[in-house]
C-alpha positions in Angstrom: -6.9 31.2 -7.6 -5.7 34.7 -5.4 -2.4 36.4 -7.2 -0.8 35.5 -4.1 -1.6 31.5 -4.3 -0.6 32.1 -8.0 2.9 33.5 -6.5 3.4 31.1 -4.8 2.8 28.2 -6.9 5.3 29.6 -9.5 7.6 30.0 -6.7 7.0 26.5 -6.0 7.9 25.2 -10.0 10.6 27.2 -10.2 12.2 25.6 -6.7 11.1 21.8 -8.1 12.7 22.6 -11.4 16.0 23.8 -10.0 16.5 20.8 -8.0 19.7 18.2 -8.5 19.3 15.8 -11.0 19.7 12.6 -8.1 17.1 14.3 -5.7 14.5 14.5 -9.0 15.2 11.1 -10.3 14.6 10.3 -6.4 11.5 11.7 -6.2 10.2 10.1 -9.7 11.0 7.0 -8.1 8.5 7.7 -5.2 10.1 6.4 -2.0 7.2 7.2 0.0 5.0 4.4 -2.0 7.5 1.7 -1.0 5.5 1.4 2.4 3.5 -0.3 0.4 5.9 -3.1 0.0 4.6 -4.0 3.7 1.9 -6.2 2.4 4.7 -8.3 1.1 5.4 -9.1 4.8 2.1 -9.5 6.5 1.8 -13.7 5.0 5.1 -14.5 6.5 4.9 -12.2 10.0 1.4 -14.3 10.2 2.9 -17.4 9.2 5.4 -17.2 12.6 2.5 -16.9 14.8 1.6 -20.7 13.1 4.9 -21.6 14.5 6.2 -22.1 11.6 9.8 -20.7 11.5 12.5 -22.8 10.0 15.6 -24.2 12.1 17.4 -20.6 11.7 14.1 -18.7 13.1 12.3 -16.0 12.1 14.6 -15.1 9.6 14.4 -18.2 7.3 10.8 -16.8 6.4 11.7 -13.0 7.1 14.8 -12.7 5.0 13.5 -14.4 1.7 10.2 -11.7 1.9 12.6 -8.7 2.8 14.5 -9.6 -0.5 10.8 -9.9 -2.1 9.2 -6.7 -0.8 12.7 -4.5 -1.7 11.8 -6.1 -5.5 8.6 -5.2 -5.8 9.8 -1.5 -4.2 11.6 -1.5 -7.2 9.7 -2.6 -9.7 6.9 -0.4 -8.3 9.3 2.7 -8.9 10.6 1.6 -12.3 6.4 1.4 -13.5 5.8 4.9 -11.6 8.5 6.8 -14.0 7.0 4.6 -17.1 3.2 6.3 -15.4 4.5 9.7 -14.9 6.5 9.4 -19.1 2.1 8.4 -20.1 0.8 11.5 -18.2 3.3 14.0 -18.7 0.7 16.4 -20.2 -2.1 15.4 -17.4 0.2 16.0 -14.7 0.6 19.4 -15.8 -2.5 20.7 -15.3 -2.9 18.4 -11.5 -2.6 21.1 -8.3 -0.1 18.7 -6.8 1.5 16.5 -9.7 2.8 19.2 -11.8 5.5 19.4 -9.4 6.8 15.9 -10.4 10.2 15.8 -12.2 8.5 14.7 -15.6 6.2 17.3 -15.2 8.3 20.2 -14.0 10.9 19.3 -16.2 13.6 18.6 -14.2 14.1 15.3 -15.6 14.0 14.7 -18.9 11.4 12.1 -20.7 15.0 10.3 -22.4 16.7 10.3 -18.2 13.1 8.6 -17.5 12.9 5.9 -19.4 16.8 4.7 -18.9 16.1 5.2 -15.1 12.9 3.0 -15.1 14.9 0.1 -17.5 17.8 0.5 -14.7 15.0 0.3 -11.6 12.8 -3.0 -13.3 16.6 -4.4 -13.9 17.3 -3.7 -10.3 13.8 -5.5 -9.0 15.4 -9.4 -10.5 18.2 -8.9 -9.3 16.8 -8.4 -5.5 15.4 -11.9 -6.3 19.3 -13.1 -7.1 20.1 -14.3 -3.3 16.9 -16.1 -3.3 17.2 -18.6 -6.4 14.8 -21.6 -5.1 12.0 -19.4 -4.3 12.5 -16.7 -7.2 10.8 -17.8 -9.8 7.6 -17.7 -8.2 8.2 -15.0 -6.6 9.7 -13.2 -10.1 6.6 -14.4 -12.0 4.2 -12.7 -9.3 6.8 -9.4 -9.6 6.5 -9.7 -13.4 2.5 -10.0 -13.2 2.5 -6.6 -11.3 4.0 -5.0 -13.4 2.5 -6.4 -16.3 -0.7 -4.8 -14.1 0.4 -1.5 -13.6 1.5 -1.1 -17.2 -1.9 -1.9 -18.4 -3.2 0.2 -15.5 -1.5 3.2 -17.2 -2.2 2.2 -20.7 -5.5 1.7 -20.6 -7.0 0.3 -17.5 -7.3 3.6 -15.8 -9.9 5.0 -17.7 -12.4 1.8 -17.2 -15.2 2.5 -14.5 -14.7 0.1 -11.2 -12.0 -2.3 -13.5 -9.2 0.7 -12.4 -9.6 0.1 -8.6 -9.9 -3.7 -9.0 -6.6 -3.4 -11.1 -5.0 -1.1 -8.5 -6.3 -3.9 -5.9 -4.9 -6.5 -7.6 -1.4 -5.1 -7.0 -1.9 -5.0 -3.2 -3.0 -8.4 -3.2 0.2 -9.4 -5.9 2.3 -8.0 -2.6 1.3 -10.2 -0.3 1.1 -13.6 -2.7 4.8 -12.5 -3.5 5.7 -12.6 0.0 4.0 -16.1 0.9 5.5 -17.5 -2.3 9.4 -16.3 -1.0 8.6 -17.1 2.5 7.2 -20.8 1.1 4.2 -20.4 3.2 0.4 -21.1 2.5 -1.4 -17.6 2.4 -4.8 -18.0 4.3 -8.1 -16.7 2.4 -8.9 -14.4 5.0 -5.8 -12.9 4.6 -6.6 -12.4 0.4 -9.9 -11.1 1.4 -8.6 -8.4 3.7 -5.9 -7.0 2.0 -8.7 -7.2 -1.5 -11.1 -4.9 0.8 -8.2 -2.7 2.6 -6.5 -2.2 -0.8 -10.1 -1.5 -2.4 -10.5 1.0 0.3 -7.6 3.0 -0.5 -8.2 3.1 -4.1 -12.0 4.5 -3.6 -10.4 6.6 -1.1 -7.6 8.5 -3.4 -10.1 9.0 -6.2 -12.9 10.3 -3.5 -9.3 12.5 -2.0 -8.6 14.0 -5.6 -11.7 15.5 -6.0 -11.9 16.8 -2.9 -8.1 18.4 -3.3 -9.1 19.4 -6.6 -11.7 21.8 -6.0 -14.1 21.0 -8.4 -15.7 18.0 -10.4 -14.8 19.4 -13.4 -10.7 20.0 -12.5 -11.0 16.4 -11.2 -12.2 15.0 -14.6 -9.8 17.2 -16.3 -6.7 15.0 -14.2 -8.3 11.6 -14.4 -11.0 10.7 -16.9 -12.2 8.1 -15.0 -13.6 11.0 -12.5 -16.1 11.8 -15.0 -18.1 8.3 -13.9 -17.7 8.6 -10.3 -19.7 10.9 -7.9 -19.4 12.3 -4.6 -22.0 10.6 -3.4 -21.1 7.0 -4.5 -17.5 7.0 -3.5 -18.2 8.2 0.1 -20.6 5.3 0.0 -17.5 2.7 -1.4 -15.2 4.2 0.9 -17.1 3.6 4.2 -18.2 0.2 2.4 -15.0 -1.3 1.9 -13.5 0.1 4.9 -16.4 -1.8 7.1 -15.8 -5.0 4.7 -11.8 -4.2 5.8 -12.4 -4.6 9.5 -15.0 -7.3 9.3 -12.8 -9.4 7.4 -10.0 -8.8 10.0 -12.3 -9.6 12.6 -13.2 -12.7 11.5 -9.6 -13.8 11.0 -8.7 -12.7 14.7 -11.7 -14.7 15.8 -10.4 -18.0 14.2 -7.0 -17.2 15.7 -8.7 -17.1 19.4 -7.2 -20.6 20.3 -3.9 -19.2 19.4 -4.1 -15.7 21.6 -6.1 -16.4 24.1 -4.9 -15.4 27.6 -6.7 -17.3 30.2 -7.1 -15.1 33.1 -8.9 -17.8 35.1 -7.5 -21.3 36.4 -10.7 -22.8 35.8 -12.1 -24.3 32.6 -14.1 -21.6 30.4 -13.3 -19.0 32.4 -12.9 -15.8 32.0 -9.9 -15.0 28.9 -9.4 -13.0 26.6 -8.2 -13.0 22.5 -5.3 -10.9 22.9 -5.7 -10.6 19.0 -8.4 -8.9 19.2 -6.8 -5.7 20.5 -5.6 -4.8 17.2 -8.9 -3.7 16.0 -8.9 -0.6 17.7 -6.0 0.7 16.4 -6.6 -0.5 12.8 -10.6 1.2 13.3 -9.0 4.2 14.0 -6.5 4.3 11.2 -9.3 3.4 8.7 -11.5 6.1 10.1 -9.5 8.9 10.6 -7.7 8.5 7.0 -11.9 8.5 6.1 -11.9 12.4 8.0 -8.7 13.6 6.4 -10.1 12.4 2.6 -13.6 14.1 3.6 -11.5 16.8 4.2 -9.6 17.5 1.4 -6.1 17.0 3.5 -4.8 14.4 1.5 -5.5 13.2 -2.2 -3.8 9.3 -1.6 -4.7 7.5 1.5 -1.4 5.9 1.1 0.6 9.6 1.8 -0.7 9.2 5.8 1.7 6.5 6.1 4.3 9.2 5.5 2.7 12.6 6.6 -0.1 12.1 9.5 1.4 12.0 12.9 -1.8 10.1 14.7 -2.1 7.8 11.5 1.3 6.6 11.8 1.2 6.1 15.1 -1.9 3.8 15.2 -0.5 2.1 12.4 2.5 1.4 14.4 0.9 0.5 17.5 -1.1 -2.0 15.1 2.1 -3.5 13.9 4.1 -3.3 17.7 1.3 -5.6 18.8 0.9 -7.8 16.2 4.6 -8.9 16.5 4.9 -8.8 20.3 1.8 -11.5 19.9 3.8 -13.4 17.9 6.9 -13.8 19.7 4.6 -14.1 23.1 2.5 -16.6 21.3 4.1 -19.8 22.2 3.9 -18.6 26.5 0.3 -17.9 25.9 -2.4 -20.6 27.4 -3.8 -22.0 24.1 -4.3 -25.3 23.0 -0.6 -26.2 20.9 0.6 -22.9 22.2 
């Protein structure tokens, strides 16, 4: 590193360990990861385009999964500050982490751990307003957290077992949000979030070495680096990402009946699966986060969401369509539409 990188770096430490004591325990809670939350919604969104909103609507199945995906937010946050109170020393020596409150020092290890008590407290009582529903939806928060926890204890340094552990939390998500929502979640819907949340997973740890600079300052942040190569997470990135949109593809093609648009009055003519649009955008999203990990841009696929312009916008052109389908769904010419 140049004396002027070096500069400002310090310059950088300095400014994160003079900030206010809210914005740091703010920032240990990690706001940005709570997009994550969004898997929490996709069983019930898809559940609507069954037609199978109760006699208030939409919002009997979107209120009881807004409730869930706010407590797993939380309970998210309060394991990230119990993460960051295990790596304190780790962090330190990480290009980007050693900016975090813990590791900075502009929170204190004894403000951490009554912070994360207050955030996990804060995740059952989201579940409060929905009482029928919450101890399902409670048990599935509580086994998340129960996975994290191990994640940071010991999980993390296990070969493959970290990402499937990591993976397992996406797919806790969206089980959380069917079980509030009181709908069925489909196996094609488990299967794609497994592969998507696989796929970010391989991606961050094939990102940190790239940020990192070197194999050797990647191993020294995360053990488990010393078992991975270059070579075989490029090859389990691409992987899952093509296991992501096959999955998805399948599912829109047993949807067809539901979105198809018949363009012709006669029978078996021509029509199209309207569903089948939102490929392209989620392709692109999945590919270009691929480029920006390649290219050292980003070390957690899951920061696009928040920082890449073009990432966010496919992403929300995904999720614009998917909801305008299913509130257009029941005008469409499909059998029981």
């Amino acid at each position: 590193m140049d004396t002027g990188s070096a500069l400002a770096g310090d310059e950088k430490l300095d400014k994160a360990r003079s900030r206010p004591l809210w914005r740091s325990l703010l920032k240990l809670a990690r706001p940005h990861q709570w997009s994550k939350s969004a898997f929490v919604l996709i069983g019930p969104v898809y559940a609507l385009s069954d037609g199978k909103a109760g006699i208030d609507g939409p919002w009997t199945l979107l209120y009881p999964a807004l409730l869930a995906a706010i407590s797993f937010a939380l309970a998210s946050s309060g394991c990230y500050v119990f993460n960051d109170l295990m790596d304190i020393e780790a962090d330190r020596i990480h290009p980007r982490k050693r900016y975090r409150p813990l590791a900075c020092g502009s929170v204190t290890p004894g403000q951490a751990k009554v912070y994360g008590v207050f955030l996990l407290l804060g995740a059952a009582l989201a579940l409060v307003p929905i009482w029928d529903s919450a101890r399902w939806v409670g048990l599935l928060v509580g086994l998340h957290v129960l996975n994290v926890l191990l994640y940071s204890v010991k999980l993390k340094h296990i070969v493959i077992v970290d990402v499937i552990v990591l993976s397992l939390g996406f797919v806790l998500r969206v089980l959380g949000g069917c079980a509030a929502a009181d709908v069925a979640p489909s196996t094609w819907l488990l299967n794609s979030t497994l592969f998507l949340s696989m796929f970010l997973a391989f991606g961050k740890r094939l990102g940190e070495r790239r940020t990192m600079g070197s194999d050797e300052a990647a191993i020294a942040a995360r053990t488990v680096q010393s078992f991975y190569s270059d070579q075989l997470l490029r090859m389990v990135v691409v992987v899952t990402a093509v296991a992501t949109l096959l999955t998805y593809a399948g599912y829109t093609q047993t949807r067809e009946a539901d979105f198809l648009l018949r363009l012709s009055a006669a029978e078996g003519g021509f029509s199209l699966n309207l569903l089948w649009i939102t490929i392209l955008p989620a392709m692109y999203a999945l590919i270009r986060c691929i480029t920006l990990l390649e290219r050292g841009e980003h070390d957690d696929p899951t920061e696009l969401a928040t920082k890449d312009l073009p990432f966010q916008l496919a992403a929300g052109v995904f999720a614009l369509i998917t909801v305008v389908l299913v509130l257009v769904r029941p005008m469409l010419n499909a059998p029981g539409g």
